[in-house]
Biopython code that builds the backbone (N, CA, C, O; Angstrom):
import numpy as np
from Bio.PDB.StructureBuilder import StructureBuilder

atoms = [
    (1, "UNK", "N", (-130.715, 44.766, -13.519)),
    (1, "UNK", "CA", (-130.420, 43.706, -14.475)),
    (1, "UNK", "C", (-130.454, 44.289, -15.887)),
    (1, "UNK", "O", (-131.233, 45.103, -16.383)),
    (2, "UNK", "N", (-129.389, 43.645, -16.402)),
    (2, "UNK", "CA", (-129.819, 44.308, -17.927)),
    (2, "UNK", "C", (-130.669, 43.142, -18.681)),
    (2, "UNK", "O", (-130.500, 41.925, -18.752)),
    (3, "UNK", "N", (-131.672, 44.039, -19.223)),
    (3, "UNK", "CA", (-132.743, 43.842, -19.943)),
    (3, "UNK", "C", (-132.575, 43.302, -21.215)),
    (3, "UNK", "O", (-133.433, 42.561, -21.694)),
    (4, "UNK", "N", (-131.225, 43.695, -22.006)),
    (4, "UNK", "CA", (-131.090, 43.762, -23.437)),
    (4, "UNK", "C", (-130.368, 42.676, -23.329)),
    (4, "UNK", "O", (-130.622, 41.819, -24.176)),
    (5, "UNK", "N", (-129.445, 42.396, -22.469)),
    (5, "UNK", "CA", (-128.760, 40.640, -22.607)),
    (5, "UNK", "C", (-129.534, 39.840, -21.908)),
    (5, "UNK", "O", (-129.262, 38.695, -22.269)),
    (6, "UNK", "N", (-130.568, 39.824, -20.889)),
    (6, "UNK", "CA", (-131.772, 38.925, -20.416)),
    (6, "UNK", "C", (-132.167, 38.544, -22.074)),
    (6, "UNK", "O", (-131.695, 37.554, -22.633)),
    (7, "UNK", "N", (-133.002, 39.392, -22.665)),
    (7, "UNK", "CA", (-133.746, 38.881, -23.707)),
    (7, "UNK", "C", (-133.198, 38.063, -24.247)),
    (7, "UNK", "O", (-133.591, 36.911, -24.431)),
    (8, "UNK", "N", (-131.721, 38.782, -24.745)),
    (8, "UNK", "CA", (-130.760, 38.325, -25.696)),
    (8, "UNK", "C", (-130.402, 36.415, -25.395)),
    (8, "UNK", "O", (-130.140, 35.516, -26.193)),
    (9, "UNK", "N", (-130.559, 36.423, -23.820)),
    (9, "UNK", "CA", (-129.696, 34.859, -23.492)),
    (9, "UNK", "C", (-131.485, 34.174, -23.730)),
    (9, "UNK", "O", (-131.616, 32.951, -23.775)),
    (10, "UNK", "N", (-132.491, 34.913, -23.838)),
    (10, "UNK", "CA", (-133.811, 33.987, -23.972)),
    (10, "UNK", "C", (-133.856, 33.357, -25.506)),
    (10, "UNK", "O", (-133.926, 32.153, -25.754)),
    (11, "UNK", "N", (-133.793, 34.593, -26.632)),
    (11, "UNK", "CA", (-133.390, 34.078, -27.592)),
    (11, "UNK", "C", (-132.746, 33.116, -27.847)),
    (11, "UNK", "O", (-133.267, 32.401, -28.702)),
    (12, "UNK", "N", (-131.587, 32.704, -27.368)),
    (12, "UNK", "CA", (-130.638, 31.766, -27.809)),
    (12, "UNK", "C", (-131.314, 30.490, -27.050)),
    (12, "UNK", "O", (-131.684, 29.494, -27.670)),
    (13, "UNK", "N", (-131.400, 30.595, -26.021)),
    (13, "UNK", "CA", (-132.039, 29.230, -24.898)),
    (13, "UNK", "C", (-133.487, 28.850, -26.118)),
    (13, "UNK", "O", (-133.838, 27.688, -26.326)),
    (14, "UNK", "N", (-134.085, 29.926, -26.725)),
    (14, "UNK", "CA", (-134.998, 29.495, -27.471)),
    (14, "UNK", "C", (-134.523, 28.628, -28.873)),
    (14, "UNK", "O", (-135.223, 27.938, -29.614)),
    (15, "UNK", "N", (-133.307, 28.883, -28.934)),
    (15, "UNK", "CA", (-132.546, 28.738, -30.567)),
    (15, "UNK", "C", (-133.290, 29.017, -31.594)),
    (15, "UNK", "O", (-133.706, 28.262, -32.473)),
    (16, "UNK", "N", (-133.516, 30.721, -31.370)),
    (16, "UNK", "CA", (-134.030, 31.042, -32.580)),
    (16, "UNK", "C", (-132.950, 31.717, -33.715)),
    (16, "UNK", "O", (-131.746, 31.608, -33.484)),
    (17, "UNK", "N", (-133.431, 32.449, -35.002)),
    (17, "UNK", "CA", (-131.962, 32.895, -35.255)),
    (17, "UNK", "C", (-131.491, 31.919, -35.970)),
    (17, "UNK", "O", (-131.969, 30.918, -36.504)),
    (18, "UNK", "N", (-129.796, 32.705, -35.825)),
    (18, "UNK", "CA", (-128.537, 32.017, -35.975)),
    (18, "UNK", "C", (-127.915, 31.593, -34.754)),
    (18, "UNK", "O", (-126.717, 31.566, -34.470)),
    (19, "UNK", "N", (-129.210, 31.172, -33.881)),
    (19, "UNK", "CA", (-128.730, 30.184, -32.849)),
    (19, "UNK", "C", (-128.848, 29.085, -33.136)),
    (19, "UNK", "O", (-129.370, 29.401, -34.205)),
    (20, "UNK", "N", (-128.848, 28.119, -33.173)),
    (20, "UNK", "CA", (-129.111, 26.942, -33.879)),
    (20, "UNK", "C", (-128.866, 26.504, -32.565)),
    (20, "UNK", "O", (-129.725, 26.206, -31.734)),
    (21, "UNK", "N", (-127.539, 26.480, -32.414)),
    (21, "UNK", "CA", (-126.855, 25.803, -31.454)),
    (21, "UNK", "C", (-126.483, 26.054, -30.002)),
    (21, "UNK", "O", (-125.593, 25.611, -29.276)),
    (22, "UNK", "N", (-127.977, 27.356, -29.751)),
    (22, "UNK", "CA", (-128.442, 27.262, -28.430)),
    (22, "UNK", "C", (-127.204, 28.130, -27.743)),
    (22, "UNK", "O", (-127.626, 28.782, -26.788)),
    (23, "UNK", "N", (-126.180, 28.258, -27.918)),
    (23, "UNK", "CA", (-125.122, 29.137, -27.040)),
    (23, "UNK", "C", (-124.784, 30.250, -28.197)),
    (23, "UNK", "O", (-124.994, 30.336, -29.407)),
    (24, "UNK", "N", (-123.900, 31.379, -26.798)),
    (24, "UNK", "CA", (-123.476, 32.361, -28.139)),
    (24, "UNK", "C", (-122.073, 32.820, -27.023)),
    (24, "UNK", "O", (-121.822, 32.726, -25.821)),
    (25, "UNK", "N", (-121.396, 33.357, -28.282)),
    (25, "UNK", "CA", (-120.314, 33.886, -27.302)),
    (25, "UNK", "C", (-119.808, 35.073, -26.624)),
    (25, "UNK", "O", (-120.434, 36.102, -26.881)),
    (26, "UNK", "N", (-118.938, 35.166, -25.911)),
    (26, "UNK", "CA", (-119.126, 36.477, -25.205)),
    (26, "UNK", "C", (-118.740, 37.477, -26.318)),
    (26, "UNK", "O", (-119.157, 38.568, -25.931)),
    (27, "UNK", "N", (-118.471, 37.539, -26.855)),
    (27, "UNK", "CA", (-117.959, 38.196, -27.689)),
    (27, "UNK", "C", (-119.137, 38.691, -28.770)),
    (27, "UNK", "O", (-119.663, 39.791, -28.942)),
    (28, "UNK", "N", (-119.300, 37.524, -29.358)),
    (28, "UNK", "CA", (-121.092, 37.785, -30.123)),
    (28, "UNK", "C", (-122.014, 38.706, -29.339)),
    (28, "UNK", "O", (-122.531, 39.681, -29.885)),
    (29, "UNK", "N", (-122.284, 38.315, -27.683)),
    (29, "UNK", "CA", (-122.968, 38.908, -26.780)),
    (29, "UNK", "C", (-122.859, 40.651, -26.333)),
    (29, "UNK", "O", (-123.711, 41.482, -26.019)),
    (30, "UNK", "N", (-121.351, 40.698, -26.489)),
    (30, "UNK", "CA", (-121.069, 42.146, -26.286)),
    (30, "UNK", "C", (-121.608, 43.032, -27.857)),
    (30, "UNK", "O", (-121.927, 44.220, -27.881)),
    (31, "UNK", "N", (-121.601, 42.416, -28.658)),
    (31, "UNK", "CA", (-121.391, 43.370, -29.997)),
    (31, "UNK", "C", (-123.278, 43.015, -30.277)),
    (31, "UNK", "O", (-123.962, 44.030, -30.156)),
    (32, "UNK", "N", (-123.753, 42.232, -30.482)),
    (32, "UNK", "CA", (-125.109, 42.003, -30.433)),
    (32, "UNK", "C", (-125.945, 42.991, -29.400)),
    (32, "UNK", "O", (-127.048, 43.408, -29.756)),
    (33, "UNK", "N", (-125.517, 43.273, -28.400)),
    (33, "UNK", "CA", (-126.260, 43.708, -27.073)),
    (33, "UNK", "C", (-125.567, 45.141, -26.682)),
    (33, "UNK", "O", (-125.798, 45.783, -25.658)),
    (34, "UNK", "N", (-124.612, 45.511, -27.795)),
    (34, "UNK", "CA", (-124.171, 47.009, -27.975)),
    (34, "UNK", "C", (-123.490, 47.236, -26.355)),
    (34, "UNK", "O", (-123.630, 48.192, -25.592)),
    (35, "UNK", "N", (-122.893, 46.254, -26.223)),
    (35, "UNK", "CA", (-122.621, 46.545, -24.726)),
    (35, "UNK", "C", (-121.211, 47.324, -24.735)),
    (35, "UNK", "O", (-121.024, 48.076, -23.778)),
    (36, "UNK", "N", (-120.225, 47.231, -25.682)),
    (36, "UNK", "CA", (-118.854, 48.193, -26.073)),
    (36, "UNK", "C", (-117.727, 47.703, -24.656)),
    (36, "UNK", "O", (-116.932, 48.379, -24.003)),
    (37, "UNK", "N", (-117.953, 46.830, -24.611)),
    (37, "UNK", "CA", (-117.155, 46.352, -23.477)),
    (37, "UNK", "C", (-115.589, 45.823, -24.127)),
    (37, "UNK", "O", (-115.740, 45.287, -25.225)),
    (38, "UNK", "N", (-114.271, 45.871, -23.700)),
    (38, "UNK", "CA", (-112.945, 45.183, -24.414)),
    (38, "UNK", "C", (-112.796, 44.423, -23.413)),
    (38, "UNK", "O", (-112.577, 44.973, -22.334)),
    (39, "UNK", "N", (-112.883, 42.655, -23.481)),
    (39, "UNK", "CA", (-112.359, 41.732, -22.919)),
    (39, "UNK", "C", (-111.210, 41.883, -22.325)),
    (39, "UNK", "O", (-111.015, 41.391, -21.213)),
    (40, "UNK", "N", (-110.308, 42.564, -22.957)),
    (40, "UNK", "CA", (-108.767, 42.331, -22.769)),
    (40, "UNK", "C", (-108.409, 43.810, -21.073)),
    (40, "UNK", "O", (-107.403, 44.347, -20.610)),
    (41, "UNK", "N", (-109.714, 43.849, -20.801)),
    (41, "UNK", "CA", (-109.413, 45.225, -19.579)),
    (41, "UNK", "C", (-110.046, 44.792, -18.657)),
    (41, "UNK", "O", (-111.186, 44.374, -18.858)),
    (42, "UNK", "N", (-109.533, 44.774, -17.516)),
    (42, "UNK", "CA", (-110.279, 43.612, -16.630)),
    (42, "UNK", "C", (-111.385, 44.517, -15.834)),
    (42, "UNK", "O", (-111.646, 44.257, -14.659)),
    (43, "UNK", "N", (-111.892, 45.372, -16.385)),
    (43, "UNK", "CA", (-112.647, 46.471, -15.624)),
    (43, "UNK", "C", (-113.843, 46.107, -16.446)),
    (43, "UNK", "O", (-114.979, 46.122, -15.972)),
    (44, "UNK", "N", (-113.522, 45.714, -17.933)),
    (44, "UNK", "CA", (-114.689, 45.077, -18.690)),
    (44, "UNK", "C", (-115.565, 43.823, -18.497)),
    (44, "UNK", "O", (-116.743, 43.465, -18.504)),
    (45, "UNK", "N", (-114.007, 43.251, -18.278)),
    (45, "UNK", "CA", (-114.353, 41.796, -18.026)),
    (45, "UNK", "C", (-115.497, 41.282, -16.342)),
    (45, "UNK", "O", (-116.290, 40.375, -16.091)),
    (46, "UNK", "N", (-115.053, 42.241, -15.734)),
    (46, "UNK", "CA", (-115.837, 42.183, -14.099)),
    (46, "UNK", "C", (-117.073, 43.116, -14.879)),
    (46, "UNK", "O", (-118.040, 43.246, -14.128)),
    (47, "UNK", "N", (-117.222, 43.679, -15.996)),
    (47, "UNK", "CA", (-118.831, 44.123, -16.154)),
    (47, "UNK", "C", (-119.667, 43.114, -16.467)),
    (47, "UNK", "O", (-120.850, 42.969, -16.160)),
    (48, "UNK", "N", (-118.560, 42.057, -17.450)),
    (48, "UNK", "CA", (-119.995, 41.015, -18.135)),
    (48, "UNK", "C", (-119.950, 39.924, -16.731)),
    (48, "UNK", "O", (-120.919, 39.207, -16.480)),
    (49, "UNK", "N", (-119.156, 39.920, -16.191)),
    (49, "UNK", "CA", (-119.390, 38.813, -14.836)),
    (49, "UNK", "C", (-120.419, 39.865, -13.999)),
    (49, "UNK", "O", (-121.245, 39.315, -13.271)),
    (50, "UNK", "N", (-120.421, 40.980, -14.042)),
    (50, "UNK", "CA", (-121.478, 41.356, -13.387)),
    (50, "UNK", "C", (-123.012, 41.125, -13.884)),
    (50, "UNK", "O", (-123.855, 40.622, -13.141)),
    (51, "UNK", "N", (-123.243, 41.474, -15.000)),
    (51, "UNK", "CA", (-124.128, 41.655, -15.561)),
    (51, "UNK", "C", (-124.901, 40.504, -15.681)),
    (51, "UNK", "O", (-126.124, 40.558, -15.553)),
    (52, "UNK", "N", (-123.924, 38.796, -16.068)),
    (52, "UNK", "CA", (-124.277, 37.546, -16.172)),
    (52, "UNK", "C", (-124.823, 36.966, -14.780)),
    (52, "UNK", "O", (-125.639, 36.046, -14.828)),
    (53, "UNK", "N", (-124.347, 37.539, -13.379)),
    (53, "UNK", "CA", (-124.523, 37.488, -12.430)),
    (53, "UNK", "C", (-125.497, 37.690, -11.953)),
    (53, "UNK", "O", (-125.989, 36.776, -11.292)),
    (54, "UNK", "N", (-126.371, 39.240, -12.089)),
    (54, "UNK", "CA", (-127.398, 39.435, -12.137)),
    (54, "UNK", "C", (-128.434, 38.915, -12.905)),
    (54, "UNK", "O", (-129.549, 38.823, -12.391)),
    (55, "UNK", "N", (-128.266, 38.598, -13.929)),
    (55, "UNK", "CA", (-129.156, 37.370, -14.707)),
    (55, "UNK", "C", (-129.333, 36.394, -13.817)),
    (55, "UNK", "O", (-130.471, 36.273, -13.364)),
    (56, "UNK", "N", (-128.289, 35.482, -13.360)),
    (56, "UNK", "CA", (-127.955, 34.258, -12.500)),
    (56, "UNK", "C", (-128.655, 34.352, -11.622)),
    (56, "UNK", "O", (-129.382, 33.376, -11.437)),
    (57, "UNK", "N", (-128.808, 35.643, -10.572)),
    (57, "UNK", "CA", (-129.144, 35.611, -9.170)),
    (57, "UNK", "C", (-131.010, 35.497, -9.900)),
    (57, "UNK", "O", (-131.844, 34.679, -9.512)),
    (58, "UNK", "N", (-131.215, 36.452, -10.879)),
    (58, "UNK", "CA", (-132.522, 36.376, -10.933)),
    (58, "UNK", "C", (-133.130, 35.231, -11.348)),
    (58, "UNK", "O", (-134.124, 34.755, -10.800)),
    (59, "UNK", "N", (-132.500, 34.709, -12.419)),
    (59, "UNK", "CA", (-133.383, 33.040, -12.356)),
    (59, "UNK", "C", (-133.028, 32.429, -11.278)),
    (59, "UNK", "O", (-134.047, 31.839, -10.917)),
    (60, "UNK", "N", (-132.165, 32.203, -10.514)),
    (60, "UNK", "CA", (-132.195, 31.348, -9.553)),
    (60, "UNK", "C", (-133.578, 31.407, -8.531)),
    (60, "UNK", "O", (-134.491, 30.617, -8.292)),
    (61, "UNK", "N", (-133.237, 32.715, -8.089)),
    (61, "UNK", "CA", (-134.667, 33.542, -7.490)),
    (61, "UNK", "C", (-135.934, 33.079, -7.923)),
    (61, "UNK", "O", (-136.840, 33.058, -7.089)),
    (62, "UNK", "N", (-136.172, 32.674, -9.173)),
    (62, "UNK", "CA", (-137.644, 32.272, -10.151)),
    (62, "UNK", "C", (-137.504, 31.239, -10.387)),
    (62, "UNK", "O", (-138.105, 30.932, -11.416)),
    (63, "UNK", "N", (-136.685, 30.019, -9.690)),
    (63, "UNK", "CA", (-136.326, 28.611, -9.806)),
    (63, "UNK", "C", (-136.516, 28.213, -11.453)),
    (63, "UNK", "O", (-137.262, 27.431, -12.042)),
    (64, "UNK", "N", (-135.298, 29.297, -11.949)),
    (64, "UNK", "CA", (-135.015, 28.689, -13.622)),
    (64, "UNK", "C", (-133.728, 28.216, -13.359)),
    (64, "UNK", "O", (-133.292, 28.084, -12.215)),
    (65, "UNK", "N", (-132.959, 27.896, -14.610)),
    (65, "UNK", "CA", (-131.818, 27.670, -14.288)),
    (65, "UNK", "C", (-130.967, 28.711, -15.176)),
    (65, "UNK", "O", (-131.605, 29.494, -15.880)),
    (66, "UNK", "N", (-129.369, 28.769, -15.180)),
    (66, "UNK", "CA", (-128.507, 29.882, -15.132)),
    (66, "UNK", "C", (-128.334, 30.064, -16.389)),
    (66, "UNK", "O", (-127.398, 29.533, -16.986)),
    (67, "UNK", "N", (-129.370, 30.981, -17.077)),
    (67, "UNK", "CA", (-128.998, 32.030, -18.516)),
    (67, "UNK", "C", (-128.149, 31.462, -18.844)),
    (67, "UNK", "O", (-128.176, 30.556, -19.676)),
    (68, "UNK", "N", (-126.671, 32.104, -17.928)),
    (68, "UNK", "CA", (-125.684, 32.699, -18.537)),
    (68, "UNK", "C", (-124.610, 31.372, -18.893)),
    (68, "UNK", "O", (-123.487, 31.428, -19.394)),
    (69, "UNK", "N", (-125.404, 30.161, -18.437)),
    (69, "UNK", "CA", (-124.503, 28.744, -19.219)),
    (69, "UNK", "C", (-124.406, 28.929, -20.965)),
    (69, "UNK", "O", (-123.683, 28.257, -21.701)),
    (70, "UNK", "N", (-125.399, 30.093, -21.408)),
    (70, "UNK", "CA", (-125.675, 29.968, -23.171)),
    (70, "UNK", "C", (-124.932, 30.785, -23.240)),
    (70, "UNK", "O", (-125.471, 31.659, -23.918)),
    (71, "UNK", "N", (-123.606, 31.212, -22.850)),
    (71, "UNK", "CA", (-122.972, 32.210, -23.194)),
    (71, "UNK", "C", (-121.424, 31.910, -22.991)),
    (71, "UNK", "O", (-121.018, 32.005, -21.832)),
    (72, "UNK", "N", (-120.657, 31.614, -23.820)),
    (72, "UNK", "CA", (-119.324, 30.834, -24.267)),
    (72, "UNK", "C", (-118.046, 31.248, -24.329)),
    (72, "UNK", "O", (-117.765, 32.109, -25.164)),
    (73, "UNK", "N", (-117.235, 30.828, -23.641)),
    (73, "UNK", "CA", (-116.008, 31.100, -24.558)),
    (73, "UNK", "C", (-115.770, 30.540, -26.033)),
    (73, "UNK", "O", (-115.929, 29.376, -26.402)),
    (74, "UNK", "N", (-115.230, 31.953, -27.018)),
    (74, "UNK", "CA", (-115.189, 31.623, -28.287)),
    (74, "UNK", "C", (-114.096, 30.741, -28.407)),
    (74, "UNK", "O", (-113.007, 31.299, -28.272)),
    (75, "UNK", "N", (-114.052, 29.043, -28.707)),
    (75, "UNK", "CA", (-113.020, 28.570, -29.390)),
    (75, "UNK", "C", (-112.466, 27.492, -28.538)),
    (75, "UNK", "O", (-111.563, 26.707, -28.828)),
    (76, "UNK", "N", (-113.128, 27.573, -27.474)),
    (76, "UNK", "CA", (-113.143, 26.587, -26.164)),
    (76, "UNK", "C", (-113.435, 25.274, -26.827)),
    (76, "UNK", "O", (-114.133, 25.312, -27.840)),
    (77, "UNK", "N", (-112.987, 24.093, -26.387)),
    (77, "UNK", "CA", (-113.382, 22.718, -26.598)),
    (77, "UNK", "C", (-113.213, 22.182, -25.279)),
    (77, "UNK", "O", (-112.216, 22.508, -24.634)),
    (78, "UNK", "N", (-114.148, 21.322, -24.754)),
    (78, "UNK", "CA", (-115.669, 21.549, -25.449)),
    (78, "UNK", "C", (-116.302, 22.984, -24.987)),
    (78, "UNK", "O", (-115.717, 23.535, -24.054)),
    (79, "UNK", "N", (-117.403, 23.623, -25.529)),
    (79, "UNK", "CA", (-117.703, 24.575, -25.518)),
    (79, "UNK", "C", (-117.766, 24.731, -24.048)),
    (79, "UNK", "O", (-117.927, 23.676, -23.435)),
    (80, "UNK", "N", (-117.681, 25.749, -23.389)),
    (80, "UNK", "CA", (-117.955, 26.006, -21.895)),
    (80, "UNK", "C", (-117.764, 27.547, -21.628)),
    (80, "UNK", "O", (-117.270, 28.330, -22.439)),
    (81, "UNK", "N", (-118.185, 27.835, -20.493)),
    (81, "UNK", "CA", (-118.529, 29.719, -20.209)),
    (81, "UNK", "C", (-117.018, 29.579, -19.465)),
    (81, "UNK", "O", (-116.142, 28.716, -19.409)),
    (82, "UNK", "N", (-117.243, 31.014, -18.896)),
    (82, "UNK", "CA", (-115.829, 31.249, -18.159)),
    (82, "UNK", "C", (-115.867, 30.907, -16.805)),
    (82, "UNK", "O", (-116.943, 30.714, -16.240)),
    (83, "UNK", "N", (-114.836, 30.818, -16.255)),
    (83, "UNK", "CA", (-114.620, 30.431, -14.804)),
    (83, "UNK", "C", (-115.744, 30.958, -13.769)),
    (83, "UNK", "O", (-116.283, 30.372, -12.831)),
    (84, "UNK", "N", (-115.935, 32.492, -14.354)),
    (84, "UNK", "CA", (-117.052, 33.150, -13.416)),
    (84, "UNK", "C", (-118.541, 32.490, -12.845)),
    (84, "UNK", "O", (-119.094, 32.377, -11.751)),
    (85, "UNK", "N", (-118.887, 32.066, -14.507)),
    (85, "UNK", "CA", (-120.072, 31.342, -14.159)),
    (85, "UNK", "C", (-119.836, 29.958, -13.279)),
    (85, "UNK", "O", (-120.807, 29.706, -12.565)),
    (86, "UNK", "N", (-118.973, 29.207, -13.204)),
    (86, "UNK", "CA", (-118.744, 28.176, -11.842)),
    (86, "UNK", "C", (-118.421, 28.718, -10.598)),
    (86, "UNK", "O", (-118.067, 27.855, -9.795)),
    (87, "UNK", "N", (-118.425, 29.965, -10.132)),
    (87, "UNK", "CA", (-118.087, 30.718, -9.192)),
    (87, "UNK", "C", (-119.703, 31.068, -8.943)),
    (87, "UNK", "O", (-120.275, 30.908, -7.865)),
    (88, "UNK", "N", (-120.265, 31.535, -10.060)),
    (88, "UNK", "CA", (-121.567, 31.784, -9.371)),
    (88, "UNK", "C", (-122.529, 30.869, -8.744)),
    (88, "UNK", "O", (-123.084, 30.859, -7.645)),
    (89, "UNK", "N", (-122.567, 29.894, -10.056)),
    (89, "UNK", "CA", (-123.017, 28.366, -9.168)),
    (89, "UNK", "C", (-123.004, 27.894, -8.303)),
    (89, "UNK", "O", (-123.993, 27.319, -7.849)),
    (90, "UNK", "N", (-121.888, 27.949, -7.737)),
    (90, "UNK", "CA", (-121.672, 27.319, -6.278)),
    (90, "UNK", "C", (-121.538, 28.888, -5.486)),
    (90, "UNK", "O", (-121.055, 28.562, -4.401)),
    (91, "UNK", "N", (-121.702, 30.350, -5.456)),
    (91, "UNK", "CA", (-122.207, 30.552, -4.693)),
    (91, "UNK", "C", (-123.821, 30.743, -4.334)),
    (91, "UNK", "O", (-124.186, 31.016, -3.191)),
    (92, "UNK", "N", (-124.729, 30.570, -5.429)),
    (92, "UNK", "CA", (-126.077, 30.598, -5.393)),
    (92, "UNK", "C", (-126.445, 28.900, -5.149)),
    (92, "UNK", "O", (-127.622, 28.569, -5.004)),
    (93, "UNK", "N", (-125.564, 28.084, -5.124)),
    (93, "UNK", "CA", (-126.108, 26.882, -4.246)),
    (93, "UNK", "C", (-126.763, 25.864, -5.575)),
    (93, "UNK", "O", (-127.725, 25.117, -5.393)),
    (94, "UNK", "N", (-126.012, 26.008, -6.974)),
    (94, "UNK", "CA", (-126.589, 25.371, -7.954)),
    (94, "UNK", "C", (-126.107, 24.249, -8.227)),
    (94, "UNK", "O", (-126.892, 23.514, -8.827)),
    (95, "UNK", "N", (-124.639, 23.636, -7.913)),
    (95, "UNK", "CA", (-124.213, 22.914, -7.947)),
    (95, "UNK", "C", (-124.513, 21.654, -7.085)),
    (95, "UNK", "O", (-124.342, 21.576, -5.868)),
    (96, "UNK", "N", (-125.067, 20.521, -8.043)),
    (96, "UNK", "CA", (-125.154, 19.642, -6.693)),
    (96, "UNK", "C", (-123.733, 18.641, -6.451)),
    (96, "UNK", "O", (-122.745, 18.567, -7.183)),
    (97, "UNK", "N", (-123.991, 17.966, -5.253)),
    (97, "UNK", "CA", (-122.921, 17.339, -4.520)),
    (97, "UNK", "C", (-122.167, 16.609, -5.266)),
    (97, "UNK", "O", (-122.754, 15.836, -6.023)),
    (98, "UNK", "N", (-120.738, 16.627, -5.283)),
    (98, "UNK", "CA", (-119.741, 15.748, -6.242)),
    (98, "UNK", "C", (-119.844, 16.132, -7.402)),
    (98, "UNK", "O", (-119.218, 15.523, -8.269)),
    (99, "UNK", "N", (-120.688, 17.284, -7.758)),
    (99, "UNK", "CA", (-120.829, 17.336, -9.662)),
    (99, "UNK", "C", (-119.437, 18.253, -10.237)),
    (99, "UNK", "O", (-119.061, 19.256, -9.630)),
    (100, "UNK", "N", (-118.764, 17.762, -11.459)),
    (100, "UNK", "CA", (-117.333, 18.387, -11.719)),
    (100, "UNK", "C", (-117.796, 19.275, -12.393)),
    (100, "UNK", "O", (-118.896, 18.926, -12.822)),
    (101, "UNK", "N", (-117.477, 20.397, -12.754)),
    (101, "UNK", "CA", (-117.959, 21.452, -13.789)),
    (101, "UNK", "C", (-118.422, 21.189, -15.123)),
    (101, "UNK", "O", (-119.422, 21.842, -15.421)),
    (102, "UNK", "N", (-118.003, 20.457, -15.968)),
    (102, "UNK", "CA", (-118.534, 20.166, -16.901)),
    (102, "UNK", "C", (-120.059, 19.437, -16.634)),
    (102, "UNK", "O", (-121.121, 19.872, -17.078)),
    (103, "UNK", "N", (-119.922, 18.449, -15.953)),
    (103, "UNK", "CA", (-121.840, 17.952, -15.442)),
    (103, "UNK", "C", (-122.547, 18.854, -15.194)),
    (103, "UNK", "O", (-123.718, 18.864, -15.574)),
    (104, "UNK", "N", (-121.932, 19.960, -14.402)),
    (104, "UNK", "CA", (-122.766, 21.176, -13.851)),
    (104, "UNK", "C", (-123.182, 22.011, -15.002)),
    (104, "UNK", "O", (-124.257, 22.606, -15.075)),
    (105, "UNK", "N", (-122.248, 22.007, -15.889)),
    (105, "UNK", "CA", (-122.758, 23.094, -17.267)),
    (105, "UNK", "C", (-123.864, 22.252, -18.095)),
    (105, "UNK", "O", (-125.066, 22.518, -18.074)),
    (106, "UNK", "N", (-123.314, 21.264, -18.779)),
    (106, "UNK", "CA", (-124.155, 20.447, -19.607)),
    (106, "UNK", "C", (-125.583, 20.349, -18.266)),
    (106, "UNK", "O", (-126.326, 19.531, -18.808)),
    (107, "UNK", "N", (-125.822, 20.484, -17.798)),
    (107, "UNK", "CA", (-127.093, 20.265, -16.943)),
    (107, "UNK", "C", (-127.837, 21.574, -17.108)),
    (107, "UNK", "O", (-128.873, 21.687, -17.764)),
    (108, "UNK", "N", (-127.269, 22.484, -16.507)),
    (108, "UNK", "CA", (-127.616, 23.829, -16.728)),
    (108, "UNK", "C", (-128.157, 24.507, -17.985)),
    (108, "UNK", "O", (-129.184, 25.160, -18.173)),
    (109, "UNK", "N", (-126.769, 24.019, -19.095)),
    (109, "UNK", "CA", (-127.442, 24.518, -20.587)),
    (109, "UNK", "C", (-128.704, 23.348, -20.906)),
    (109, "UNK", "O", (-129.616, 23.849, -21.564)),
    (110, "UNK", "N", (-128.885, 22.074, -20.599)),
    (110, "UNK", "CA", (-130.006, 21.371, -20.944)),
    (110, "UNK", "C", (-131.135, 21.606, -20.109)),
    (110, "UNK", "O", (-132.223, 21.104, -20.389)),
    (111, "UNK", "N", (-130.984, 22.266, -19.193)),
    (111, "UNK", "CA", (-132.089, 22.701, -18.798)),
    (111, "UNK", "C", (-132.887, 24.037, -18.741)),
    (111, "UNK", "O", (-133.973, 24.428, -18.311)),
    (112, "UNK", "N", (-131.741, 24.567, -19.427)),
    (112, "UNK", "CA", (-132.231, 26.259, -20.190)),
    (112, "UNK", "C", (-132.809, 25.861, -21.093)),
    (112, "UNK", "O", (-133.908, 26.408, -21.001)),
    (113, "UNK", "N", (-132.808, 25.020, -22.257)),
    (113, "UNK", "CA", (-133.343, 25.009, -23.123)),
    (113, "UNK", "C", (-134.792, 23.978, -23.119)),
    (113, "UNK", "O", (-135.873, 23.947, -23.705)),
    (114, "UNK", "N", (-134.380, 23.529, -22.528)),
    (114, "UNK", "CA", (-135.819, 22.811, -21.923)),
    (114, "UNK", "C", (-136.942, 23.619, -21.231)),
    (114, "UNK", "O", (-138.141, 23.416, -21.425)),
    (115, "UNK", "N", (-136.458, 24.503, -20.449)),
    (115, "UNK", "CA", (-137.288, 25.917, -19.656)),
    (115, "UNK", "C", (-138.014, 26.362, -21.274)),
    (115, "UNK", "O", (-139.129, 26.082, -21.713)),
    (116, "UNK", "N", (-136.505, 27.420, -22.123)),
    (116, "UNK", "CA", (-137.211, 28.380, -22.375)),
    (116, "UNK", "C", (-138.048, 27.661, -24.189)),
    (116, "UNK", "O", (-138.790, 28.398, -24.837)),
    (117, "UNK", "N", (-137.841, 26.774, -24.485)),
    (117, "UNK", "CA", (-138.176, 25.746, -25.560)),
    (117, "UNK", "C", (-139.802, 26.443, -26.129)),
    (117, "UNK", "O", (-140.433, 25.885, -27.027)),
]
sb = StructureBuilder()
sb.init_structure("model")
sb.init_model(0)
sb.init_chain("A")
sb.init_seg("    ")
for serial, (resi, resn, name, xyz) in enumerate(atoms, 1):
    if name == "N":
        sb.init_residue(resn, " ", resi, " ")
    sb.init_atom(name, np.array(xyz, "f"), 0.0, 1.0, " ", f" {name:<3s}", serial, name[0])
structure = sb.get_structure()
């Protein structure tokens, strides 16, 4: 697991900072967390789905809920992560029954911040 974006998604779930607003984006996340990754190469893009993944599997594991909801597409309305993170959800069994993706996020990010508060 990486260590340096774990912290990094605790920070924000904490809204400390220039978090205010509790999420950050992938983009913020790569350059903050020195990760040198280019979105636009899909060899990059399967690193931060990896990496967010492993976050995911580990709180799930420690019955928290999923980091990686504090982590955004830049420019999205309403704010929301990428497709990946609803892929992980429902394969780690986070999603409950009938919930549409948006319920599933807004639940997730309100309950990150409620955890890490």
């Amino acid at each position: 697991m990486n260590k340096k974006v774990y912290e990094k998604l605790i920070e924000v779930a904490k809204k400390q900072g220039k978090y205010k607003k509790g999420v950050i984006t992938y983009s913020d996340l790569n350059d903050e967390c020195n990760l040198n990754l280019d979105y636009n190469n899909i060899k990059d893009r399967n690193e931060i789905s990896h990496i967010l993944g492993a976050i995911a599997r580990y709180e799930t594991k420690h019955n928290r809920p999923l980091l990686s909801a504090l982590v955004v597409l830049k420019g999205s309305v309403p704010l929301k992560p990428a497709y990946g993170f609803f892929s992980y959800a429902d394969e780690l069994g986070v999603r409950n029954k009938g919930e549409k993706d948006l319920e599933l996020y807004y639940r997730q990010l309100k309950k990150c911040w409620e955890t890490w508060k």
